[in-house]
PQR file of N, CA, C, O and H, with PARSE charges and radii, in Angstrom:
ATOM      1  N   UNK A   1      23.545 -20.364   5.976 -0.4000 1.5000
ATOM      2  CA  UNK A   1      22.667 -19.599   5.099 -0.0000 2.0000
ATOM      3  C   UNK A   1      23.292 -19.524   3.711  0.5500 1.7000
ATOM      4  O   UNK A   1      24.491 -19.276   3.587 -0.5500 1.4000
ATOM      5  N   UNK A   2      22.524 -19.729   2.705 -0.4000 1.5000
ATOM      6  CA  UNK A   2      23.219 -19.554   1.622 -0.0000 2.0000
ATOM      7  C   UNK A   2      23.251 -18.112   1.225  0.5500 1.7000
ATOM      8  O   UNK A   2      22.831 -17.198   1.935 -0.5500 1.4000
ATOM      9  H   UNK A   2      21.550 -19.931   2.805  0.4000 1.0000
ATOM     10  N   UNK A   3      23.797 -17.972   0.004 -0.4000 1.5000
ATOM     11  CA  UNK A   3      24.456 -16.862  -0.660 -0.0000 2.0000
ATOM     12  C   UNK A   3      23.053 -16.120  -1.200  0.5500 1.7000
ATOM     13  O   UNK A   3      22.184 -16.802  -1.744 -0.5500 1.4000
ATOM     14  H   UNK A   3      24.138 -18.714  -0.572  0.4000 1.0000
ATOM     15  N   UNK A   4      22.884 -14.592  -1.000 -0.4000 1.5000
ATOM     16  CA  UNK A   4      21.967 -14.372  -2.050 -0.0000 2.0000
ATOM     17  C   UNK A   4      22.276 -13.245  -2.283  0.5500 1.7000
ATOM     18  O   UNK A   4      22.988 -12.629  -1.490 -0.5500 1.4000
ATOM     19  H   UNK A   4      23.591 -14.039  -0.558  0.4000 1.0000
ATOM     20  N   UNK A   5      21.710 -12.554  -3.709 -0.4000 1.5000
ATOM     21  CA  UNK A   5      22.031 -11.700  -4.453 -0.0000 2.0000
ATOM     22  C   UNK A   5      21.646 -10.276  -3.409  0.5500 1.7000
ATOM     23  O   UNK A   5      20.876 -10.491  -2.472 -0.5500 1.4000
ATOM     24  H   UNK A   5      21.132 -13.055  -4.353  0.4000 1.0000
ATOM     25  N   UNK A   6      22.092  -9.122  -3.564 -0.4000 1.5000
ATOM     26  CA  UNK A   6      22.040  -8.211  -3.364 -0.0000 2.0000
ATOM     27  C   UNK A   6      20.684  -7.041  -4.476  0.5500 1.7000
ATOM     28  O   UNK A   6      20.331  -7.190  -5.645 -0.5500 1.4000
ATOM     29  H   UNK A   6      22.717  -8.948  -4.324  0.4000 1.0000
ATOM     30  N   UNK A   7      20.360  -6.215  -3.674 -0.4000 1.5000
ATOM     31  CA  UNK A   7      19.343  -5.559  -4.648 -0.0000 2.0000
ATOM     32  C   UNK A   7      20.006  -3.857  -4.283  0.5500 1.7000
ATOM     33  O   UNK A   7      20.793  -3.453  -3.427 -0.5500 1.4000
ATOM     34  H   UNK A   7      20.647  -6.094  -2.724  0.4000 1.0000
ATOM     35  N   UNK A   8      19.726  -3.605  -4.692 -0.4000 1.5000
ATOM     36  CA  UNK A   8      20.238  -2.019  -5.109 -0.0000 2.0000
ATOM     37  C   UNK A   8      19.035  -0.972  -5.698  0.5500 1.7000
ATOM     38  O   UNK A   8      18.606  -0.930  -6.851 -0.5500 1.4000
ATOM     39  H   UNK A   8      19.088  -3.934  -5.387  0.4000 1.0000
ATOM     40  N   UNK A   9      18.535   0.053  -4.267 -0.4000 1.5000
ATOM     41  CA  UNK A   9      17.421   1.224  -4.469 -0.0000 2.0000
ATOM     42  C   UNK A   9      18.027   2.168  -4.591  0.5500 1.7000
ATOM     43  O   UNK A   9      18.821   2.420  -3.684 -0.5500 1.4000
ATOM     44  H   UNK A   9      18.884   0.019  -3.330  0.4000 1.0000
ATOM     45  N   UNK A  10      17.946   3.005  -5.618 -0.4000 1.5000
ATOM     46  CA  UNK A  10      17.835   4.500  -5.612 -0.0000 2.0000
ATOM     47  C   UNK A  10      16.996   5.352  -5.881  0.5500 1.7000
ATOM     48  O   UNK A  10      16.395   5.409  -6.954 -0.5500 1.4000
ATOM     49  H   UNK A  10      17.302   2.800  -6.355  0.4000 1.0000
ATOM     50  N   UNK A  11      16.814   6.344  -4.659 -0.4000 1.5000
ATOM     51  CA  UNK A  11      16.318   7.279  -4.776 -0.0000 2.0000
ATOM     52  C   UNK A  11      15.800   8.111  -5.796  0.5500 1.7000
ATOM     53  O   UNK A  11      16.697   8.853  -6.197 -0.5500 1.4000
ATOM     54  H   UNK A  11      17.302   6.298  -3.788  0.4000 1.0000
ATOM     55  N   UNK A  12      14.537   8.332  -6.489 -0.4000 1.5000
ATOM     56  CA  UNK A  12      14.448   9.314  -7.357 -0.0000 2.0000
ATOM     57  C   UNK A  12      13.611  10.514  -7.137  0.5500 1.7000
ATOM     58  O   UNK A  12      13.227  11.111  -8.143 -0.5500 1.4000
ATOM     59  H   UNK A  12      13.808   7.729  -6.164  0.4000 1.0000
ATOM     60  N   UNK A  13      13.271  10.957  -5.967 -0.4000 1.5000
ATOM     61  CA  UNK A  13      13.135  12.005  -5.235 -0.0000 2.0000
ATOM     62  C   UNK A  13      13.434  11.988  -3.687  0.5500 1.7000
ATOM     63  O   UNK A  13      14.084  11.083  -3.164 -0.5500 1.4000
ATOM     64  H   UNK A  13      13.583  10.472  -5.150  0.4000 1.0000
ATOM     65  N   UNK A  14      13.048  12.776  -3.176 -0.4000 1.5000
ATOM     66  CA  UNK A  14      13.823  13.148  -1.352 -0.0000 2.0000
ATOM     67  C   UNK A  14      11.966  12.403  -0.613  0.5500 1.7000
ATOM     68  O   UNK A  14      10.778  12.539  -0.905 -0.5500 1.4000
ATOM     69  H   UNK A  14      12.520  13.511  -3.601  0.4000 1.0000
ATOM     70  N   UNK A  15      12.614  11.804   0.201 -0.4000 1.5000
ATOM     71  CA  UNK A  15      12.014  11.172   1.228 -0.0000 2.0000
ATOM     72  C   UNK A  15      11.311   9.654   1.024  0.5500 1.7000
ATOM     73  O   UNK A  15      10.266   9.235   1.521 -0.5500 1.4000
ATOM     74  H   UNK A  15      13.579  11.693   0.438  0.4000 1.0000
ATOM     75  N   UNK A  16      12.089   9.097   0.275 -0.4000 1.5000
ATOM     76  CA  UNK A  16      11.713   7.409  -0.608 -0.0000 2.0000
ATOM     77  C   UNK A  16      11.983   6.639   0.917  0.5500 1.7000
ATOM     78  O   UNK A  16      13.041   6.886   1.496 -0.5500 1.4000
ATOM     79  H   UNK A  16      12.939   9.438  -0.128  0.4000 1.0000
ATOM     80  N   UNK A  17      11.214   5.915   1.398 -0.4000 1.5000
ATOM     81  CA  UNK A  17      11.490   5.202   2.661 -0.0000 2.0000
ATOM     82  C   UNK A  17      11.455   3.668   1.963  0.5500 1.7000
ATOM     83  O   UNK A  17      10.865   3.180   0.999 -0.5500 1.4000
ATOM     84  H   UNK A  17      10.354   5.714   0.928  0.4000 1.0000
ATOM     85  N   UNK A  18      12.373   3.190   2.936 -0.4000 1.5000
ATOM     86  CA  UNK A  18      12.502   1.581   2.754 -0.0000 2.0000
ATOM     87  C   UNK A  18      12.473   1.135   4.153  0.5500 1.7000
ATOM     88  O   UNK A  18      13.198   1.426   5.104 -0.5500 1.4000
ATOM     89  H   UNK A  18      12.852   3.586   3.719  0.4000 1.0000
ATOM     90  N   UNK A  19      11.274   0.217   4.024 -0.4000 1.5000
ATOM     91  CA  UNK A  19      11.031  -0.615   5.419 -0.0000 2.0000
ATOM     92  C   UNK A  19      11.278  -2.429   5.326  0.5500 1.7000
ATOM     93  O   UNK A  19      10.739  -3.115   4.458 -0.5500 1.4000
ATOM     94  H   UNK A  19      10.685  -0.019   3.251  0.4000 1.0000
ATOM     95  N   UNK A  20      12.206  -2.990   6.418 -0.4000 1.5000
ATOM     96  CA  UNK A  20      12.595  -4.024   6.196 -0.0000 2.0000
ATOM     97  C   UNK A  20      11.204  -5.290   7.190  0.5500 1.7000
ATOM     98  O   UNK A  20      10.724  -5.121   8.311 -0.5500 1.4000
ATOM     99  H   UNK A  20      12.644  -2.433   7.124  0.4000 1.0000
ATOM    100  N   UNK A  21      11.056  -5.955   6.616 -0.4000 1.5000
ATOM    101  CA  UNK A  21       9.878  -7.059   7.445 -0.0000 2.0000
ATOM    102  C   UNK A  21      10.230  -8.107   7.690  0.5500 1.7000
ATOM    103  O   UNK A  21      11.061  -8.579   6.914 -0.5500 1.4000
ATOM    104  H   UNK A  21      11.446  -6.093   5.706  0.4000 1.0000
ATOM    105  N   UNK A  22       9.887  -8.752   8.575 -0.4000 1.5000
ATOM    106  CA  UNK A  22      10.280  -9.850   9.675 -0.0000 2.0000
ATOM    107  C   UNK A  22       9.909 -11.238   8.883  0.5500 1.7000
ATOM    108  O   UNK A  22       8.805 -11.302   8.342 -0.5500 1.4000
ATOM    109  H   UNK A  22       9.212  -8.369   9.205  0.4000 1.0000
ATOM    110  N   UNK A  23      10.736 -12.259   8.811 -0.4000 1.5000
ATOM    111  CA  UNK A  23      10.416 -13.527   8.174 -0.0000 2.0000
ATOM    112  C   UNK A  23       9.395 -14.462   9.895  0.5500 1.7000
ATOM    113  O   UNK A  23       9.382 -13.943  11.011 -0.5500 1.4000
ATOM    114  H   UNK A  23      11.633 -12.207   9.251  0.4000 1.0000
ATOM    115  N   UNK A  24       8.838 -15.565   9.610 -0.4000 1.5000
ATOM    116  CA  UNK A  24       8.485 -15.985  10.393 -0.0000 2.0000
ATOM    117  C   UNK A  24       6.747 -15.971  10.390  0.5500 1.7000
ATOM    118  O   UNK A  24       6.053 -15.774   9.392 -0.5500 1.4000
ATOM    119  H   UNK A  24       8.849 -15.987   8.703  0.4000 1.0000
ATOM    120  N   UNK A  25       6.332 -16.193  11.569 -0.4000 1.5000
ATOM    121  CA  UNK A  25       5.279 -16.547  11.473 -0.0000 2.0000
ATOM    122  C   UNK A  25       3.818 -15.403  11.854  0.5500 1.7000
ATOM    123  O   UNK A  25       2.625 -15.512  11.570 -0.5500 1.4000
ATOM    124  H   UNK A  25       6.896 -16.353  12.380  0.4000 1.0000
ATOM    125  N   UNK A  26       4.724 -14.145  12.738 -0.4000 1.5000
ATOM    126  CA  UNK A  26       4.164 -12.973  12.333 -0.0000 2.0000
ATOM    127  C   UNK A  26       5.061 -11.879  11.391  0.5500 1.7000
ATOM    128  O   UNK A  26       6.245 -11.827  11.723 -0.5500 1.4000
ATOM    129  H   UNK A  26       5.693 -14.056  12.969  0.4000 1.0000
ATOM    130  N   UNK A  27       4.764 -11.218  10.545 -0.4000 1.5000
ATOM    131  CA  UNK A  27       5.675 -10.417  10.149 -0.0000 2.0000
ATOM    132  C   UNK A  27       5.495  -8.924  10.253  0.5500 1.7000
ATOM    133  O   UNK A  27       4.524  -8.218   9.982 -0.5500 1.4000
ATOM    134  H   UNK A  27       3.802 -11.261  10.275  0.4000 1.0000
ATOM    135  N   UNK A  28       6.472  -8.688  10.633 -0.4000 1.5000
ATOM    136  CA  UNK A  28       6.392  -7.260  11.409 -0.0000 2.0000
ATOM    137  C   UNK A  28       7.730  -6.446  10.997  0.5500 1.7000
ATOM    138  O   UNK A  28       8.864  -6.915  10.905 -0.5500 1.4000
ATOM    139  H   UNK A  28       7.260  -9.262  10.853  0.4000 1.0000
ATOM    140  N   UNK A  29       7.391  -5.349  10.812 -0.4000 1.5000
ATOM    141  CA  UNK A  29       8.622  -3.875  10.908 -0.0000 2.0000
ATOM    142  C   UNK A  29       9.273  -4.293  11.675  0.5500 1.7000
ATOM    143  O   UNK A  29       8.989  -4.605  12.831 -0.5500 1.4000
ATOM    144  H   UNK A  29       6.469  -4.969  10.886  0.4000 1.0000
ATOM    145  N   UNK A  30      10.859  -4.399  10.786 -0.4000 1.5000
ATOM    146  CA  UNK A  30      11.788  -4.074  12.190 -0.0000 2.0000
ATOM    147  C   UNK A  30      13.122  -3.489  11.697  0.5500 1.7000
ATOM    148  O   UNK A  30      14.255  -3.789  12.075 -0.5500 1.4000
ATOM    149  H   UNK A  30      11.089  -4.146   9.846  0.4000 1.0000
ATOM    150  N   UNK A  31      12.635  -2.325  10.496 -0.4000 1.5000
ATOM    151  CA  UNK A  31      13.742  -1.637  10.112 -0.0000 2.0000
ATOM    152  C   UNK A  31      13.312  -0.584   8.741  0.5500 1.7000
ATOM    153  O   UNK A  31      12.656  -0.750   7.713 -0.5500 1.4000
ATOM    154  H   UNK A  31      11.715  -2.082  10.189  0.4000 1.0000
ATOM    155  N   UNK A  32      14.015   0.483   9.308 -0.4000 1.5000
ATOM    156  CA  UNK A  32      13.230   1.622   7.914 -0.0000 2.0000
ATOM    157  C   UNK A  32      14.498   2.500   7.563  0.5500 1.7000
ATOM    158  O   UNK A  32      15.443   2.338   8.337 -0.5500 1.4000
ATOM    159  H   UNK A  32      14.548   0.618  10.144  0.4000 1.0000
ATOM    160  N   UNK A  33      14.654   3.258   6.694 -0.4000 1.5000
ATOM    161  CA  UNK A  33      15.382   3.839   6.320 -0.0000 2.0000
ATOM    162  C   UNK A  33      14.739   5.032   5.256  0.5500 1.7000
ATOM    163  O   UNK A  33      13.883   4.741   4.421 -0.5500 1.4000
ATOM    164  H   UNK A  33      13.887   3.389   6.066  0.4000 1.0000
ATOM    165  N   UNK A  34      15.185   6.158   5.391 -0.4000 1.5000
ATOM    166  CA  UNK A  34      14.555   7.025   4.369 -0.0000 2.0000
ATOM    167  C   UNK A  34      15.738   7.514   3.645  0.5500 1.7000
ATOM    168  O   UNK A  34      16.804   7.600   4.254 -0.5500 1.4000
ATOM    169  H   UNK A  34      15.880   6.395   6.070  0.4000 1.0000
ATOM    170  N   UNK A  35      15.655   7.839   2.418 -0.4000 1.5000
ATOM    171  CA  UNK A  35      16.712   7.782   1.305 -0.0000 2.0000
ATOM    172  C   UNK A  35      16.606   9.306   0.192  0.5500 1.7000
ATOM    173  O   UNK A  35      16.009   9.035  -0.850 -0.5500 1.4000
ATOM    174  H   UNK A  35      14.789   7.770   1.924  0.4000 1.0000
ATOM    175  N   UNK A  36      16.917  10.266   0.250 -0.4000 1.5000
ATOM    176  CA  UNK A  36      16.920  11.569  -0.571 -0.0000 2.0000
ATOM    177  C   UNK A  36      17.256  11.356  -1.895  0.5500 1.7000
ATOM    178  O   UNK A  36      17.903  10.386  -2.290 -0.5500 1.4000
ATOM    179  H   UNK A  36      17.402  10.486   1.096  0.4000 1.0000
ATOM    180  N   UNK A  37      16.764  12.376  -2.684 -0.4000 1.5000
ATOM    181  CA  UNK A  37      17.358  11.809  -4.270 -0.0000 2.0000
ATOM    182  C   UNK A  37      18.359  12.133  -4.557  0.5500 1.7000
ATOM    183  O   UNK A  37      18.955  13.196  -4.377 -0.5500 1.4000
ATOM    184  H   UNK A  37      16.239  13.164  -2.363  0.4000 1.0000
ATOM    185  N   UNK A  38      18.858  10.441  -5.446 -0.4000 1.5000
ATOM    186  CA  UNK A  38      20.251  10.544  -5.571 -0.0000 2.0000
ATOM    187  C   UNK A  38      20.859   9.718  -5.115  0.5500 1.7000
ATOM    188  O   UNK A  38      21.832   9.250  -5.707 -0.5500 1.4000
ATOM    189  H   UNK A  38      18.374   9.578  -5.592  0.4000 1.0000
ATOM    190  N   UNK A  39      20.357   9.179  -3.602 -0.4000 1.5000
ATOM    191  CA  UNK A  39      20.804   8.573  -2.354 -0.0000 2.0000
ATOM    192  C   UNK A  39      20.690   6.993  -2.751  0.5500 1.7000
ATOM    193  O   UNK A  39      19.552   6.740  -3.146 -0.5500 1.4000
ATOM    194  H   UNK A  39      19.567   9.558  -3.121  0.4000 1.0000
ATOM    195  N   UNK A  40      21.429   6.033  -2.753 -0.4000 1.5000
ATOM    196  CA  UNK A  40      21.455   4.943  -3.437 -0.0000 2.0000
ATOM    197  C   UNK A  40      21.911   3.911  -2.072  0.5500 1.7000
ATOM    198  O   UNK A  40      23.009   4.020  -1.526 -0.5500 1.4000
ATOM    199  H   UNK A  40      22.353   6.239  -2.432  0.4000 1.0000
ATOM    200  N   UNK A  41      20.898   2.945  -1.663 -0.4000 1.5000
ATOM    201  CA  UNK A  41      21.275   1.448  -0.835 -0.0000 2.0000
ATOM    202  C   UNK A  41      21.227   0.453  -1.116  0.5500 1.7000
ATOM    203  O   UNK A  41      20.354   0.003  -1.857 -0.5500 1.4000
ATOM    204  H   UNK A  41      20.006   2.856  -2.107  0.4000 1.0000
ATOM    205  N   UNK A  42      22.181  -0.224  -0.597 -0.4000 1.5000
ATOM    206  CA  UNK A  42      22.811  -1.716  -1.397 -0.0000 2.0000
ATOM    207  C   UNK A  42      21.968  -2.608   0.130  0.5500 1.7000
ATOM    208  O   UNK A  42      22.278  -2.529   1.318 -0.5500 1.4000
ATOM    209  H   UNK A  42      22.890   0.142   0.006  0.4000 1.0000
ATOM    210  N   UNK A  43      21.263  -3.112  -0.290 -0.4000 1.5000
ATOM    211  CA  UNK A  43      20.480  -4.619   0.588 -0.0000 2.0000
ATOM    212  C   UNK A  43      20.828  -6.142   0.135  0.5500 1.7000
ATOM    213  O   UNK A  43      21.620  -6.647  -0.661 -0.5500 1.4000
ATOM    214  H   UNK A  43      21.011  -3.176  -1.256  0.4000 1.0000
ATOM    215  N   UNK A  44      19.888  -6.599   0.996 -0.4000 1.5000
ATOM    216  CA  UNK A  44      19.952  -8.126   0.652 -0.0000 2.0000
ATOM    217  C   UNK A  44      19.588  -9.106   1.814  0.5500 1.7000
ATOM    218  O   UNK A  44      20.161  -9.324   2.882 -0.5500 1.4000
ATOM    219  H   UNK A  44      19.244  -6.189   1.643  0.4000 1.0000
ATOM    220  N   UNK A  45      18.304  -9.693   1.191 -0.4000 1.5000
ATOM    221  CA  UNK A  45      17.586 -10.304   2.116 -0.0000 2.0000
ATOM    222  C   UNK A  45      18.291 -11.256   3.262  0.5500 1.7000
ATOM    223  O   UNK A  45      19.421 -11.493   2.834 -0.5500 1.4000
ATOM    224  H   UNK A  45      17.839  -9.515   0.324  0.4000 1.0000
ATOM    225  N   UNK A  46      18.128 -11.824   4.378 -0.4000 1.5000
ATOM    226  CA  UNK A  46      18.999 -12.149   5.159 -0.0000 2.0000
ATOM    227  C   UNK A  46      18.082 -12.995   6.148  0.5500 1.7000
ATOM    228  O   UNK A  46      16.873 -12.768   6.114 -0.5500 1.4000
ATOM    229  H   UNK A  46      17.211 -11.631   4.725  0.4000 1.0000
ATOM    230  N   UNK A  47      18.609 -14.027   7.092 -0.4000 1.5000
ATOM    231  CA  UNK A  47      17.376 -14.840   7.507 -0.0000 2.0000
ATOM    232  C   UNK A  47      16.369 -14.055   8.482  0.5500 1.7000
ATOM    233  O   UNK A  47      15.299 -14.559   8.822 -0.5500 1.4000
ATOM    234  H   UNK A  47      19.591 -14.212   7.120  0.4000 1.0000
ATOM    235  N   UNK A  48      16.769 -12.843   8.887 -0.4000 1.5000
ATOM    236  CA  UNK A  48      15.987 -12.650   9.643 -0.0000 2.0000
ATOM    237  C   UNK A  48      15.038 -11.530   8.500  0.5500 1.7000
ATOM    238  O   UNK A  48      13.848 -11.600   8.807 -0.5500 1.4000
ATOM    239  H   UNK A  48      17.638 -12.433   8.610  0.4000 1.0000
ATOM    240  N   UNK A  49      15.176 -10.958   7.799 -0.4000 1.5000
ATOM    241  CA  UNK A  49      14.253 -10.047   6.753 -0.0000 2.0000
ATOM    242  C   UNK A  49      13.839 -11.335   5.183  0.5500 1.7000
ATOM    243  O   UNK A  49      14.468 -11.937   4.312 -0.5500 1.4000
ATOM    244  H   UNK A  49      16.143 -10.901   7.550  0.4000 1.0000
ATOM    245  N   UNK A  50      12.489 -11.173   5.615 -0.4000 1.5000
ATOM    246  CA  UNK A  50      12.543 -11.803   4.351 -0.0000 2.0000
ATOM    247  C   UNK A  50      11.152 -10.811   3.214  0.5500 1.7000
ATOM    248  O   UNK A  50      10.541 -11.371   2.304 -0.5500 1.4000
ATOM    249  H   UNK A  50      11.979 -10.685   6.323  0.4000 1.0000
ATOM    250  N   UNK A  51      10.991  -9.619   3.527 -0.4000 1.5000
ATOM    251  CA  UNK A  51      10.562  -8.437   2.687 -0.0000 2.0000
ATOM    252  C   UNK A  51      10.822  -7.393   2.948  0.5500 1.7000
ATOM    253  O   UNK A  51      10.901  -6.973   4.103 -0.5500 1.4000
ATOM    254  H   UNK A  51      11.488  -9.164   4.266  0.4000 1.0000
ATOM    255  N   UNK A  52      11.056  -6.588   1.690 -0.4000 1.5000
ATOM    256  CA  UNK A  52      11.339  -4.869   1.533 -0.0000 2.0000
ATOM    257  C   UNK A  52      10.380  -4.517   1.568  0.5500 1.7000
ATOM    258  O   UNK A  52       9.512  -5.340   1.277 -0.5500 1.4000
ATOM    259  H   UNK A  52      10.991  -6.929   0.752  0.4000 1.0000
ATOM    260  N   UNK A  53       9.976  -3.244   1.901 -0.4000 1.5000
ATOM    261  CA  UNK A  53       8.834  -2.215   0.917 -0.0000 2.0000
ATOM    262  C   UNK A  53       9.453  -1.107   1.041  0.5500 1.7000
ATOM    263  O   UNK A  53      10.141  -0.727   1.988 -0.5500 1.4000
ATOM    264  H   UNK A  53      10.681  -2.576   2.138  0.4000 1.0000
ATOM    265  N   UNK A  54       9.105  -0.366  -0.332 -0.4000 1.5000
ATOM    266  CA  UNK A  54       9.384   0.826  -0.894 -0.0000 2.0000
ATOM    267  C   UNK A  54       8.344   1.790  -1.333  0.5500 1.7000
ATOM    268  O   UNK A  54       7.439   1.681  -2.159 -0.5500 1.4000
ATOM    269  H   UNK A  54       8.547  -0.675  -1.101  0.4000 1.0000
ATOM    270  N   UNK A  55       8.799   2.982  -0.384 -0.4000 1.5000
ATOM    271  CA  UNK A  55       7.576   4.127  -0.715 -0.0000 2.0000
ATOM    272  C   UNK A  55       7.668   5.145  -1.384  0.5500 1.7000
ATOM    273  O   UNK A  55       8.100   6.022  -0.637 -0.5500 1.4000
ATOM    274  H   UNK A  55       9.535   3.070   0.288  0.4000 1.0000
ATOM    275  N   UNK A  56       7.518   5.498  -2.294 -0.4000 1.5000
ATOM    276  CA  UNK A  56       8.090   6.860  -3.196 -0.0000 2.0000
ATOM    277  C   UNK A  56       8.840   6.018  -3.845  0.5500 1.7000
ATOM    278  O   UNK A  56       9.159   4.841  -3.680 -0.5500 1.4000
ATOM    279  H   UNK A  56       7.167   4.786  -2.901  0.4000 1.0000
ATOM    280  N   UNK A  57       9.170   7.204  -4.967 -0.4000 1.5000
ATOM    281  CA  UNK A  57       9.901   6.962  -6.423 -0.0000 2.0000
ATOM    282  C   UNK A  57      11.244   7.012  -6.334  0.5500 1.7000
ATOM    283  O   UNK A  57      12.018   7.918  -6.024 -0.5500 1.4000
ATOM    284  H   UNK A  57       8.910   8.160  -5.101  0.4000 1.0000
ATOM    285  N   UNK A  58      11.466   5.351  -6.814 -0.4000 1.5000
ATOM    286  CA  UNK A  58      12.736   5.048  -6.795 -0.0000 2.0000
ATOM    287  C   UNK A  58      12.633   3.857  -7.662  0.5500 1.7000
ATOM    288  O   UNK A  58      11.597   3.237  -7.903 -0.5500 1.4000
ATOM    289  H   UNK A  58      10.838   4.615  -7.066  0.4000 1.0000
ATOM    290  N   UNK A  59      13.939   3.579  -8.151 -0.4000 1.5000
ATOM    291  CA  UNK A  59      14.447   2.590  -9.492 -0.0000 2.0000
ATOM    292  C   UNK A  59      15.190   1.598  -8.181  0.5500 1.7000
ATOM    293  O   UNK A  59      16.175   2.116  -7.653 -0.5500 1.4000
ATOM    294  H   UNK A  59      14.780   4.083  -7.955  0.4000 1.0000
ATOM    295  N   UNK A  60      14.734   0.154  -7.631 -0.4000 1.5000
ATOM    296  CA  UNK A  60      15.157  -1.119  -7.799 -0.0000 2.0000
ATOM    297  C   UNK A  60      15.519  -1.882  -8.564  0.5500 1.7000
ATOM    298  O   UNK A  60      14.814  -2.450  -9.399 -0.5500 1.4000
ATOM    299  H   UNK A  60      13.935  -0.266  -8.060  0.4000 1.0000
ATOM    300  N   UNK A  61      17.163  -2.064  -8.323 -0.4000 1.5000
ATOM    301  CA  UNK A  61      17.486  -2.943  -9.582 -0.0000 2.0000
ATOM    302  C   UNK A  61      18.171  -4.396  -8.380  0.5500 1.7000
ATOM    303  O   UNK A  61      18.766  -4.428  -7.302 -0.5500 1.4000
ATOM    304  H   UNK A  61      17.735  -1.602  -7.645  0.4000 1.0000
ATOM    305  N   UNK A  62      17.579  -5.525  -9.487 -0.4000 1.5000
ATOM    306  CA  UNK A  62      17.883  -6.671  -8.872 -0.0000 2.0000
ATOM    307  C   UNK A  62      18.366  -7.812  -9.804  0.5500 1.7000
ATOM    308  O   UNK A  62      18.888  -7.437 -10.854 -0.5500 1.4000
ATOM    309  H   UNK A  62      17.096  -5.498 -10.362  0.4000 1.0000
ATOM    310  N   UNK A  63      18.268  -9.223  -9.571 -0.4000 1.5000
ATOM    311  CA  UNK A  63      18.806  -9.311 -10.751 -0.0000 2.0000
ATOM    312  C   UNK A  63      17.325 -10.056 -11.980  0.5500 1.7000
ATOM    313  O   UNK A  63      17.236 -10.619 -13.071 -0.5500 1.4000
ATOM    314  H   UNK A  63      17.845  -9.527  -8.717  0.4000 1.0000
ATOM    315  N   UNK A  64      16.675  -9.700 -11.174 -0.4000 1.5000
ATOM    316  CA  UNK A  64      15.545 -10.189 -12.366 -0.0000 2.0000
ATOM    317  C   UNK A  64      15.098  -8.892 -13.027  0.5500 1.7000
ATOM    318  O   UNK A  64      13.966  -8.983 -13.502 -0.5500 1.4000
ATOM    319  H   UNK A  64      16.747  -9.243 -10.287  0.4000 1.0000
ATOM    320  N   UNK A  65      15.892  -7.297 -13.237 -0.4000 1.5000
ATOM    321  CA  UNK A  65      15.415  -6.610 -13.967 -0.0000 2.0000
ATOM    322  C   UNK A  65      15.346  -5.493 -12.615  0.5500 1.7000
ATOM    323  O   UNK A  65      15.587  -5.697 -11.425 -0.5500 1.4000
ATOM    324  H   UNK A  65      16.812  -7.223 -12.851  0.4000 1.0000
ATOM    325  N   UNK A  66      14.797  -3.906 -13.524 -0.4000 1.5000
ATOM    326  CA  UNK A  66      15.050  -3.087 -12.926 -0.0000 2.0000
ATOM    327  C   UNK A  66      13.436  -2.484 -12.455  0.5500 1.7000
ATOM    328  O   UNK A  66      12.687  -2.335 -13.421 -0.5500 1.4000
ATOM    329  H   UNK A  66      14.601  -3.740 -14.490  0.4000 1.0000
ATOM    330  N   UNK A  67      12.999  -2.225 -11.457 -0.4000 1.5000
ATOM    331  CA  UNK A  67      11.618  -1.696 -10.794 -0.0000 2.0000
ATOM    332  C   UNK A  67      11.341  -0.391 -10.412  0.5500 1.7000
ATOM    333  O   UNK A  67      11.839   0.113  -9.405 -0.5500 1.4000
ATOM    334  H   UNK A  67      13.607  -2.345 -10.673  0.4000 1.0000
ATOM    335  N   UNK A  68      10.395   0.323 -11.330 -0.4000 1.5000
ATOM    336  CA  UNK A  68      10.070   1.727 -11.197 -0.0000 2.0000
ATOM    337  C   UNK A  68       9.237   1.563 -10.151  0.5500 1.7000
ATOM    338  O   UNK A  68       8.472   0.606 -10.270 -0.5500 1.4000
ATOM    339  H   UNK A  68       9.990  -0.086 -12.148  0.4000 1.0000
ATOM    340  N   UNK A  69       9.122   2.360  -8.911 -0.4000 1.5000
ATOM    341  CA  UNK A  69       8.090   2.433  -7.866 -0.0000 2.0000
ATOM    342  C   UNK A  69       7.621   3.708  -8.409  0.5500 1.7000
ATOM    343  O   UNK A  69       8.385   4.379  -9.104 -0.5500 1.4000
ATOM    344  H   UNK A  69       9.743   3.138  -8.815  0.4000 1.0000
ATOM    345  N   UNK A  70       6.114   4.205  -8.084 -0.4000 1.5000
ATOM    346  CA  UNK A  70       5.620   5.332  -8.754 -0.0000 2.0000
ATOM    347  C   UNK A  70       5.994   6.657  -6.817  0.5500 1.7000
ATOM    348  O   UNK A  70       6.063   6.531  -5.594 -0.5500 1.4000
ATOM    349  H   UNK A  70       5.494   3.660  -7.519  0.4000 1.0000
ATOM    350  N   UNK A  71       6.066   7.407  -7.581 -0.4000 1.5000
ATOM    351  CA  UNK A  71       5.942   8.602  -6.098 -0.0000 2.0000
ATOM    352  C   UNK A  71       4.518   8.519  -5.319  0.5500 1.7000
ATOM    353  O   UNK A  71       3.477   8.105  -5.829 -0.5500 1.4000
ATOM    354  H   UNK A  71       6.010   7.510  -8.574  0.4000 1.0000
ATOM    355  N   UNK A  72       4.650   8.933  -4.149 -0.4000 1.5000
ATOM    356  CA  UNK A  72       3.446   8.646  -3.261 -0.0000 2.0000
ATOM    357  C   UNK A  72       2.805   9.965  -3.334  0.5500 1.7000
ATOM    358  O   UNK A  72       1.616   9.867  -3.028 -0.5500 1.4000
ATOM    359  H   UNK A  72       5.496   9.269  -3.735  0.4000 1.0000
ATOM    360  N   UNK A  73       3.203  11.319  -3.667 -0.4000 1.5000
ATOM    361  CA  UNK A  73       2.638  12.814  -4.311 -0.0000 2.0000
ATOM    362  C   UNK A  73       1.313  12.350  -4.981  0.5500 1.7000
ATOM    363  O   UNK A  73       0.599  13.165  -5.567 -0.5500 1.4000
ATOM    364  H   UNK A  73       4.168  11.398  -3.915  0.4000 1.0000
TER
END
């Protein structure tokens, strides 16, 4: 597998969930995490995840630039 960059979420209020999705030919949940504000996780896609999603307000920084998600309130 080659090398790939790392992405970095933080939290900008309490209960920002990050759900990881299945590469392949169905793609499916198979990993979540909920994150409080403040609370900062270091990822990085891997052969078996090949999408994030992010719910609530939080700043993704990657290396193509930094991503405001809006709050789900």
């Amino acid at each position: 597998m080659a090398q790939t960059d790392y992405i970095v979420i933080e939290a900008q209020e309490d209960g920002v969930q990050l759900i990881g999705l299945t590469r392949g030919t169905d793609t499916k949940f198979h990993h979540s995490e909920k994150l409080d504000k403040g609370e900062v996780m270091i990822a990085q896609f891997t052969e078996h995840t090949s999408a994030m999603k992010v719910r609530g307000k939080a700043s993704i920084h990657t290396a193509h630039g930094i991503i405001i998600s809006e709050s789900r309130k």
